[in-house]
Each structure stands twice: as C-alpha cells, then as structure tokens.
C-alpha positions as CSV (number, residue, x, y, z in Angstrom):
1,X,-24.5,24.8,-30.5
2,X,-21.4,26.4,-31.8
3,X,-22.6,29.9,-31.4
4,X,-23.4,28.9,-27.8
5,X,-19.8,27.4,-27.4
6,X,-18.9,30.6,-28.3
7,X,-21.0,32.9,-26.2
8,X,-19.9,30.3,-23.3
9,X,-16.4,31.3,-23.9
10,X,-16.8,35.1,-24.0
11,X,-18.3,35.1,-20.7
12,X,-14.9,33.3,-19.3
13,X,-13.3,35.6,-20.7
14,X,-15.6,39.3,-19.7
15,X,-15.6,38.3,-16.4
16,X,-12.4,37.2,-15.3
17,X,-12.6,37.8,-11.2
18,X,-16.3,35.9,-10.6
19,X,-14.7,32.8,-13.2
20,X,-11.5,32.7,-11.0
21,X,-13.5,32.7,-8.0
22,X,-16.0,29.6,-9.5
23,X,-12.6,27.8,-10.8
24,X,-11.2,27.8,-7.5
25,X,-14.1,26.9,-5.6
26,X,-14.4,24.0,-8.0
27,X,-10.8,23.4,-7.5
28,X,-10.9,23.2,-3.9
29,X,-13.7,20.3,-4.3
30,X,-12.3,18.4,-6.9
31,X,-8.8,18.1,-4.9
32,X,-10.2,17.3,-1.7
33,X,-11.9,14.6,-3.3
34,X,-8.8,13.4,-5.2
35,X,-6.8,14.0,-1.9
36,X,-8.8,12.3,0.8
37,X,-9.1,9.4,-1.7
38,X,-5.6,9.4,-1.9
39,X,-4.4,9.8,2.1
40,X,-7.4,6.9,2.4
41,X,-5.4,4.7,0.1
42,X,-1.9,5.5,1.9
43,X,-3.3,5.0,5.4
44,X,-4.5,1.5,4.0
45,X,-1.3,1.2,2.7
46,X,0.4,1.8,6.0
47,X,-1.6,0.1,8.2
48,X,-1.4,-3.2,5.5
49,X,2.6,-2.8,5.3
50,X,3.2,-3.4,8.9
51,X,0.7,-6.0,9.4
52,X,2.5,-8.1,6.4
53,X,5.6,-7.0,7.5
54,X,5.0,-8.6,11.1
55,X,2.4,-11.1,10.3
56,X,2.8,-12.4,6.9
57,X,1.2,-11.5,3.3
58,X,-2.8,-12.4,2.7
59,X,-3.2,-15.6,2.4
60,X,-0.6,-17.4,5.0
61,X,-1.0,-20.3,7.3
62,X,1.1,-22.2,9.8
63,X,1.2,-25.7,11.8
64,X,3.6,-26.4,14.3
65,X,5.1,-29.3,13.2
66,X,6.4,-32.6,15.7
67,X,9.2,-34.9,15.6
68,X,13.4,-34.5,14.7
69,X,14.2,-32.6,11.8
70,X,14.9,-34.8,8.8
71,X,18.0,-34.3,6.9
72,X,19.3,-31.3,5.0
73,X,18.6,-32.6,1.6
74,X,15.2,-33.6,2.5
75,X,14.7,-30.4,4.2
76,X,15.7,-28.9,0.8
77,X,13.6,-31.0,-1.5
78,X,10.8,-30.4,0.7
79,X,10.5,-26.5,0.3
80,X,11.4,-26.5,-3.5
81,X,8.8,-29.8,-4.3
82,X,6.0,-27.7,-2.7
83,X,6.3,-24.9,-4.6
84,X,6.5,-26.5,-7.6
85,X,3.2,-28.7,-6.5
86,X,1.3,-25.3,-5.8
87,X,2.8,-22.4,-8.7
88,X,3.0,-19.1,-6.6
89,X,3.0,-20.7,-3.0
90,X,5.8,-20.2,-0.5
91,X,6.5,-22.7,1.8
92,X,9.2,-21.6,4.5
93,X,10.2,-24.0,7.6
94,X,11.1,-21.6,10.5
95,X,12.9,-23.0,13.8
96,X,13.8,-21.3,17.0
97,X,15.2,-22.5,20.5
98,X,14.6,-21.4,23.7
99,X,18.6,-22.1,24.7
100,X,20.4,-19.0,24.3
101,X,22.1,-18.4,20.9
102,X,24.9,-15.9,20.9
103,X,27.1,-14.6,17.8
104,X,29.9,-13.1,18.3
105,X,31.3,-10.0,15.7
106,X,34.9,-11.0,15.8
107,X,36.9,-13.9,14.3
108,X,40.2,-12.3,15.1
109,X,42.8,-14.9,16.9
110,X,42.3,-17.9,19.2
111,X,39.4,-16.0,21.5
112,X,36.5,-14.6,20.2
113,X,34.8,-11.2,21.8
114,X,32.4,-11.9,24.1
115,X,29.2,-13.4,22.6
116,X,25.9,-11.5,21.9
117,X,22.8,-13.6,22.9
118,X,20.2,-12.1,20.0
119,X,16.7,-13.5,18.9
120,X,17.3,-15.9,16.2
121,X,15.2,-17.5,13.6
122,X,16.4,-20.7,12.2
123,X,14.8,-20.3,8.3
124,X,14.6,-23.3,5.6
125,X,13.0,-20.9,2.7
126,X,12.3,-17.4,0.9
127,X,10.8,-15.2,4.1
128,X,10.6,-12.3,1.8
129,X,8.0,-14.1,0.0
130,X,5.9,-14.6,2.7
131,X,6.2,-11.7,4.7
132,X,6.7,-7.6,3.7
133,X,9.9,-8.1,4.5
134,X,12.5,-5.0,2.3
135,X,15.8,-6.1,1.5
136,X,18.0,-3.1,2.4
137,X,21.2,-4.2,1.8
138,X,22.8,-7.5,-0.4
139,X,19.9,-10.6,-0.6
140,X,18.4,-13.1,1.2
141,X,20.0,-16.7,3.0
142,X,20.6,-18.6,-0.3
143,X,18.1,-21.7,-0.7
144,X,20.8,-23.6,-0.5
145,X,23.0,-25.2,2.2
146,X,26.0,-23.1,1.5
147,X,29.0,-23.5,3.7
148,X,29.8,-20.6,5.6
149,X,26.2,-20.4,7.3
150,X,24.4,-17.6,5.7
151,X,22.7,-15.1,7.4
152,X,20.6,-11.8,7.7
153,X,20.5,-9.3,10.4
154,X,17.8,-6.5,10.9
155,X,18.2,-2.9,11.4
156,X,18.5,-2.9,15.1
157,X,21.1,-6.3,14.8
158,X,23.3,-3.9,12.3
159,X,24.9,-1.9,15.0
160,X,26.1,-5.1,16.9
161,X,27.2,-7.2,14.0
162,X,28.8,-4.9,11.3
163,X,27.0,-4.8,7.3
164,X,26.5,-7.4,4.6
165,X,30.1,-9.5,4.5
166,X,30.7,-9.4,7.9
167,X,31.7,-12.8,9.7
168,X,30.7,-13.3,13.0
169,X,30.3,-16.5,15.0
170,X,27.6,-18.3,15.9
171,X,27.5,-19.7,19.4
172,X,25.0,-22.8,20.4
173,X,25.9,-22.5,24.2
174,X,28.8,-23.5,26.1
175,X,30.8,-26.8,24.9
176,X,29.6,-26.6,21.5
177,X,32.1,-25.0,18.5
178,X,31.6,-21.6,17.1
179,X,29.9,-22.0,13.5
180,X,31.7,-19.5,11.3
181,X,29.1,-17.0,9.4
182,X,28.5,-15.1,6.7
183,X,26.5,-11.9,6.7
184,X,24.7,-11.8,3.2
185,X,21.7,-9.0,3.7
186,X,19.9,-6.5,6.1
187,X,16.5,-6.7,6.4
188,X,13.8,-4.5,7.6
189,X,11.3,-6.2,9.2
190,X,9.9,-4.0,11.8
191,X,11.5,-5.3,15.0
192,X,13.3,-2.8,17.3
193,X,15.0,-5.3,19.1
194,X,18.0,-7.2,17.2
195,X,17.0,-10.3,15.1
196,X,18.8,-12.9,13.0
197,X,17.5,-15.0,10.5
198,X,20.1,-18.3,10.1
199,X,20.1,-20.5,7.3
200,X,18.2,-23.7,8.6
201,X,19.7,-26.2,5.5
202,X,23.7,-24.7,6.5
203,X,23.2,-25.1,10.0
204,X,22.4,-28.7,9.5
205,X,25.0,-29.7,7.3
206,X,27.7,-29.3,10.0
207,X,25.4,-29.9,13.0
208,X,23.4,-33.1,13.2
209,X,21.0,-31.5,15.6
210,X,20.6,-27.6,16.4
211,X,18.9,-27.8,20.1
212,X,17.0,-30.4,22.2
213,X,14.6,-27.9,22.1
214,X,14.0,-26.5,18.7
215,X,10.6,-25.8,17.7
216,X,9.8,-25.6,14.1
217,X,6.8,-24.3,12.2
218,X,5.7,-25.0,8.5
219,X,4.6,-21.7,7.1
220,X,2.7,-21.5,3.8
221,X,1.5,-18.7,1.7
222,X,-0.6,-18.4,-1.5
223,X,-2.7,-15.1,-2.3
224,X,-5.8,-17.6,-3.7
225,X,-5.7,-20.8,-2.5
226,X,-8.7,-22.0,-0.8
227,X,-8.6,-24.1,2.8
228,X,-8.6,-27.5,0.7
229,X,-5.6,-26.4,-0.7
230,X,-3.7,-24.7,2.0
231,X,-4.6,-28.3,3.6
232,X,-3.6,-30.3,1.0
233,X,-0.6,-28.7,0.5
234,X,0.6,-28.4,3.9
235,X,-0.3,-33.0,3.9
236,X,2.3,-33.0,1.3
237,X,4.8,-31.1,2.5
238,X,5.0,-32.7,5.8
239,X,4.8,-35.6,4.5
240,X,7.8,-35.3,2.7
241,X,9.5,-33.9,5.4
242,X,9.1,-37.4,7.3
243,X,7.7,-35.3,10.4
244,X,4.1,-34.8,11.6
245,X,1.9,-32.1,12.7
246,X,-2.4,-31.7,14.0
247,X,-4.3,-30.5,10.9
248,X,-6.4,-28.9,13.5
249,X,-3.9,-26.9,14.1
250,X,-2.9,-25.5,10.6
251,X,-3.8,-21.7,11.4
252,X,-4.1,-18.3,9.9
253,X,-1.2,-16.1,10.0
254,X,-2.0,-12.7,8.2
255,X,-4.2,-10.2,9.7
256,X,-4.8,-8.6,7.0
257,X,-8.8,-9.4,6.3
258,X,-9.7,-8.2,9.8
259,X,-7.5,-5.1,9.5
260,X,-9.0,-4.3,6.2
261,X,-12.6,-4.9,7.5
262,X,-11.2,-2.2,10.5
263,X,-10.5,0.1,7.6
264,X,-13.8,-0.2,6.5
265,X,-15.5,2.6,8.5
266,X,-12.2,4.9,8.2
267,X,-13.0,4.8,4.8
268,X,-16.3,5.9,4.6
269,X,-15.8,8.6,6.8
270,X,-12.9,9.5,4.0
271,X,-16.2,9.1,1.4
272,X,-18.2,11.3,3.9
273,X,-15.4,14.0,3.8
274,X,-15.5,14.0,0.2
275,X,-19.1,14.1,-0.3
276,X,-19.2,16.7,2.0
277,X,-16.2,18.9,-0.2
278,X,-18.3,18.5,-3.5
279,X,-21.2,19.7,-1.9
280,X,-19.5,23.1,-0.6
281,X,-18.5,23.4,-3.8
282,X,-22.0,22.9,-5.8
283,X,-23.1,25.8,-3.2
284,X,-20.6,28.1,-4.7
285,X,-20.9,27.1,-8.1
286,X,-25.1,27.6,-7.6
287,X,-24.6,31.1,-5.6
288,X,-22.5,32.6,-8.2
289,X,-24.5,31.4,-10.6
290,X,-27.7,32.7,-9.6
291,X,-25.6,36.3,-8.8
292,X,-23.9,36.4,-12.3
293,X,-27.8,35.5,-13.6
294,X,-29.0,39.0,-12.0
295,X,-26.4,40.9,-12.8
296,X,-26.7,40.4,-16.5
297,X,-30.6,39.8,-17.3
298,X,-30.7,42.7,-19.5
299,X,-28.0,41.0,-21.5
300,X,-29.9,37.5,-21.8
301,X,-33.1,39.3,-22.6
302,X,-31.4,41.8,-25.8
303,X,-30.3,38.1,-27.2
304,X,-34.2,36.9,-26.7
305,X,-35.3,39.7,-28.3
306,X,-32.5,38.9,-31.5
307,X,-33.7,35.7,-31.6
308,X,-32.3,33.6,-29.3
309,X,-34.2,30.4,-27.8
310,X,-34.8,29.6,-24.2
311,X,-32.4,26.8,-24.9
312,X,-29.8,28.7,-26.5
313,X,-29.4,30.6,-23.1
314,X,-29.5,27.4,-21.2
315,X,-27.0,25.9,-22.9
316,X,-24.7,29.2,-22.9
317,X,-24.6,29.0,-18.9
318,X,-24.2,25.5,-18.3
319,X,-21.0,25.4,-21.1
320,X,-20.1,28.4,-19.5
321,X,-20.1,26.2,-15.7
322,X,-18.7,23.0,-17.8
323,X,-15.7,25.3,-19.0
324,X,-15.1,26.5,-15.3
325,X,-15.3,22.3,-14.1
326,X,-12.8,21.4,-17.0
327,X,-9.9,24.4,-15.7
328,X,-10.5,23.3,-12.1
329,X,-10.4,19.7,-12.4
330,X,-7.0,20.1,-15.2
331,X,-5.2,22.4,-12.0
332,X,-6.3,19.8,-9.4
333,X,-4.8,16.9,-11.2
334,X,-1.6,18.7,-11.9
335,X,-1.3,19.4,-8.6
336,X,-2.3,15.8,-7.1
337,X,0.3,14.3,-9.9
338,X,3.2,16.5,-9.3
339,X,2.1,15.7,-5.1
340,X,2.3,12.4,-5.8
341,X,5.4,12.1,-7.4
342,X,7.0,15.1,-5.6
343,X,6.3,14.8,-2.0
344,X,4.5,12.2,-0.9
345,X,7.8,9.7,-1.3
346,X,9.5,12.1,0.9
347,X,7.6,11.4,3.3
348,X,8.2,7.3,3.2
349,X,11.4,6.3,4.9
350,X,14.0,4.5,2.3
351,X,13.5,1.2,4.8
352,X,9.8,1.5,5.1
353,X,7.6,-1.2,3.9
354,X,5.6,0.5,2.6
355,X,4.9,0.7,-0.8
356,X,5.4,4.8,-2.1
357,X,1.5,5.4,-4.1
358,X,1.7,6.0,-7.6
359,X,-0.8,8.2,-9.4
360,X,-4.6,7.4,-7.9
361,X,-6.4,7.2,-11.7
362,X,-9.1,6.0,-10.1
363,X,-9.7,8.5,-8.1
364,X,-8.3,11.3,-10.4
365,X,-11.4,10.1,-13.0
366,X,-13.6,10.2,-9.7
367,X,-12.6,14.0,-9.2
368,X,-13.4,14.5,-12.9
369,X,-16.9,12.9,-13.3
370,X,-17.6,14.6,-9.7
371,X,-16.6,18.2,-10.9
372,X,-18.4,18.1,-14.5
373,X,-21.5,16.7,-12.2
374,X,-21.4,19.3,-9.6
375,X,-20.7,22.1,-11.9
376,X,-23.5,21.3,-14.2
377,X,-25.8,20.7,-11.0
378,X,-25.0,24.2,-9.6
379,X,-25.1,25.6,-12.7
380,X,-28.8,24.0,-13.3
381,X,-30.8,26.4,-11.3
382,X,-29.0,29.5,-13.1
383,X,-29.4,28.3,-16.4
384,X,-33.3,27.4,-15.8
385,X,-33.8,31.5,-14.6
386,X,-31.9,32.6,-17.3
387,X,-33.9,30.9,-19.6
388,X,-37.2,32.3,-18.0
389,X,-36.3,35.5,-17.2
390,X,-39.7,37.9,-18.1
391,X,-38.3,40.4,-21.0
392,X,-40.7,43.3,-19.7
393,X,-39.3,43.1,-16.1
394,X,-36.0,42.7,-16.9
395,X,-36.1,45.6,-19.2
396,X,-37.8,47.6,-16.4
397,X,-35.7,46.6,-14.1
C-alpha cells in the first residue's frame, strides 16, 4: 500500500496540467455544494428574521384581554410572577388607543413645538424577548415604573424625536398635561413608518387611566411549551391581572412554521442544484480519468510485467483521484471560510435582524464526504481498465 501511496503521488506530481484541471473541476463541485448550502441557510435566515422581527419568535401566542387595567404594581407583579412560573417564557402586556397620541421633541419654555401624532405602543414587558427586535442604540423601557416615562423610538421615529437621552413630551389629546419623557433606546424593528414603544407601568403611575379606549393584549412566548401550557399559563397570568379574556381566542402569533414549511421546496431545489454540481464534476473527474488511462497504458502494463497486481494499479489511480478530492475540497473550504467571515457580513446591514452566518460545518463536512465520493466514483471506471488493460495490445499499440 505504501508503494502505491507513492506511485499515487508521482503521478500528481508528472502531470501537473491534467491534475490542475481534475482539482479544479473537483473544486468547482465541492464549493457549489458548500455554497448553495450556505446562500439556502442565509435566505432562511432572511426570510425567518423579518417574520420574527414583525411577528414574534417561534413559539408566541396572544389573547386580547377585557376589562380596566389593574394597578401598576399588579401590572408589575403580573409579568415578572409569569416568568418565574414558566423558566424561559416572556410574557409582555401591549396597549394601544385609537385617540391620537402626539409627542412633542421640545421641552424648552412655557409652549411646547407643535406635537407629532406617531403610532404608539403602550408595553408592560421585555419586547425584545419576544420579538427579533435589535437594539441599536442604549436598552430597552426598564421593567420598572421609572419616573420620567421611558421610552424607545424606531429608526424612522429617530429623525423626529432626536437619539437615546432625548426628552420629548407625551401628549394624550387636548385638556390633558404633557407627560415628560425619556428616550432610553432605538430599536429596529422593521417599520418604515415612526413607532414608539411607551413604558405601560410609568404611564400608569401618574395617569390613573391612559384612554377610554385602550386595547390591551397579553402576549406570551416560549420556544417549547405545548398548547396546555401556553394555556395554562396565559389562566394565570390573567388571573392575576384581575382582568379577563376568551381562551378561544388565545392565538398564534409567529409565522414562522408556515414560512419554514414555504422554504421547504426552495430548499430542495438548493439540494437539486447541488446534486446537480457534483455530478458535473464526477463527469470530469471520470473523462480525465479514462483519457489519462490511454495515454499511459504502456506505463501500467511495464509495472504488470515487474510484478505488479491488478490491484496494485487499482489502488494507484483511485489514491491518485483521492489526492486530487483532498486539494480541492482544502481550497473550497478556505475559500467558503474566509467568504464567510470576509464578505458575507458586508453584505448585512449593521441594523438588520438578521443574524450574520458563521462557518456552515455542516455543510463544509457535506462538501468533504461528497468530493472524496465523487472522486473515487469517477475515478472507478479508470481504475477498473487500468487494471485490465491486455499487456499484448497495449504493447502493440
């Protein structure tokens, strides 16, 4: 075996043009099949990030919920007892009104700038824990019921209402105070048009009552609880919160099992591609093969006639194909690691939510097992007619 090791690794090295030409037809194969992998796991990646961004993370479920708020502290002790009740749950109360709600960016003087009416969401909660929701500046509303009100802007609110420590005002219509603010993080979460989050709890402590006509959802996530549990904990929750709501109506949230079973076929047509790839390069690895066969019979039949076994010769051109598989596949996973880390995360906005790819092992040892199986396949047939090859006709010929 050693002295076919050997024989393998003279041939890489007499025929340097037809092993560059194998290597990078092997090459080619192995990183398409490393690469489509990889763009089908980013796509996946894309399409997930903006559906948990806007919908919520898998699992989440929601209930409109009926009756006044309670008060702050109970609003308080209901969030944080529910969590505790259910490790890795989030449980968020969200409230909006359909009266207009306008902030104003000023606090300068006795008369504030004219307001800003901007779609706001009252939050009792962690929303980053339900949602794909990036942090791009300072943190989220404290849990708390801090005094000034807390709150968080989104990209497209940024322009109107300064960065993180800004103070605007918080209008509830006309005839009601202005509720000083405090602007404590930007978020990114995938709206165009300008959005506020408020702190629910802060709002409360100086206001008895927000709106006649607040409408507030329980919203709860947990990556593995079952229906039981999302119902149970959901009982609990309002429960504590002294209000009601239809357990018929405790809903899912997250798309995201429907938008992976979309994925589905996009993916096998990335496995399709792939296939496809490996095969193109078996064809070249077989066709050279069979060509460098021919073109050196006379030299596989002087070592059968010093003593060398059919096997001997089989072995020398499939280590010879096996050395070729081993170069390619060690350039294509260079150049799919330093892609990876190079350029793909300049291609990712820095307020994306999505999450940049690290290095796809999985498929990287899929591009390895495929290459040493492809080049041994194509390498099959040559090493079978070398092994046969009639020493009076090749000698003749």
């Amino acid at each position: 075996m050693i002295r076919n090791v050997g024989h393998a690794r003279d041939d890489m090295i007499s025929h340097p043009i037809r092993n560059m030409l194998a290597i990078f037809s092997v090459f080619i194969g192995v990183l398409s099949v490393v690469a489509i992998i990889t763009v089908a796991g980013v796509t996946k990646e894309v399409f997930l990030a903006a559906s948990e961004q806007r919908y919520g993370r898998l699992t989440t479920m929601h209930t409109q919920l009926d009756g006044p708020l309670p008060v702050v502290e109970q609003i308080v002790r209901s969030v944080k007892a529910a969590r505790i009740a259910a490790p890795g749950a989030a449980v968020v109360i969200t409230a909006t009104t359909s009266e207009s709600t306008g902030f104003s960016p000023t606090t300068n003087g006795p008369h504030y700038a004219p307001f800003i009416f901007v779609d706001t969401t009252f939050v009792a909660g962690d929303l980053t824990q339900v949602k794909r929701l990036p942090i791009l500046h300072g943190r989220w509303i404290s849990q708390e019921h801090t005094i000034p009100v807390e709150i968080v802007i989104n990209e497209a609110a940024q322009g109107l209402l300064g960065v993180v420590g800004g103070t605007p005002v918080l209008s509830f219509g006309s005839g009601s105070p202005p509720v000083a603010t405090l602007t404590v993080g930007v978020v990114a979460d995938g709206e165009s048009t300008p959005k506020i989050y408020v702190s629910l709890p802060a709002v409360l402590t100086i206001r008895e009552q927000i709106s006649p006509s607040l409408s507030a959802s329980l919203v709860v996530h947990h990556p593995t609880a079952t229906r039981t549990m999302f119902e149970e904990l959901t009982t609990r929750t309002v429960g504590l919160l002294g209000m009601t709501h239809d357990p018929q109506g405790l809903n899912r949230l997250d798309q995201v099992d429907d938008l992976l079973l979309q994925l589905k076929s996009q993916q096998q047509g990335f496995l399709i591609a792939a296939v496809v790839a490996l095969f193109v390069s078996g064809l070249g690895i077989l066709n050279i093969g069979l060509s460098s066969v021919r073109e050196r019979s006379h030299e596989f039949v002087v070592r059968r006639a010093l003593g060398a076994r059919r096997s001997d010769l089989t072995w020398q051109v499939l280590l010879h194909s096996l050395g070729i598989g081993v170069i390619a596949s060690a350039l294509a996973v260079t150049t799919v690691i330093v892609g990876v880390h190079l350029w793909v995360p300049n291609l990712i906005a820095q307020n994306s939510a999505i999450i940049p790819p690290g290095v796809p092992w999985e498929a990287v040892l899929w591009g390895l097992v495929a290459a040493s199986a492809t080049t041994l396949l194509g390498a099959l047939a040559p090493a079978v007619v070398a092994s046969r090859l009639n020493m009076a006709d090749a000698l003749r010929a």
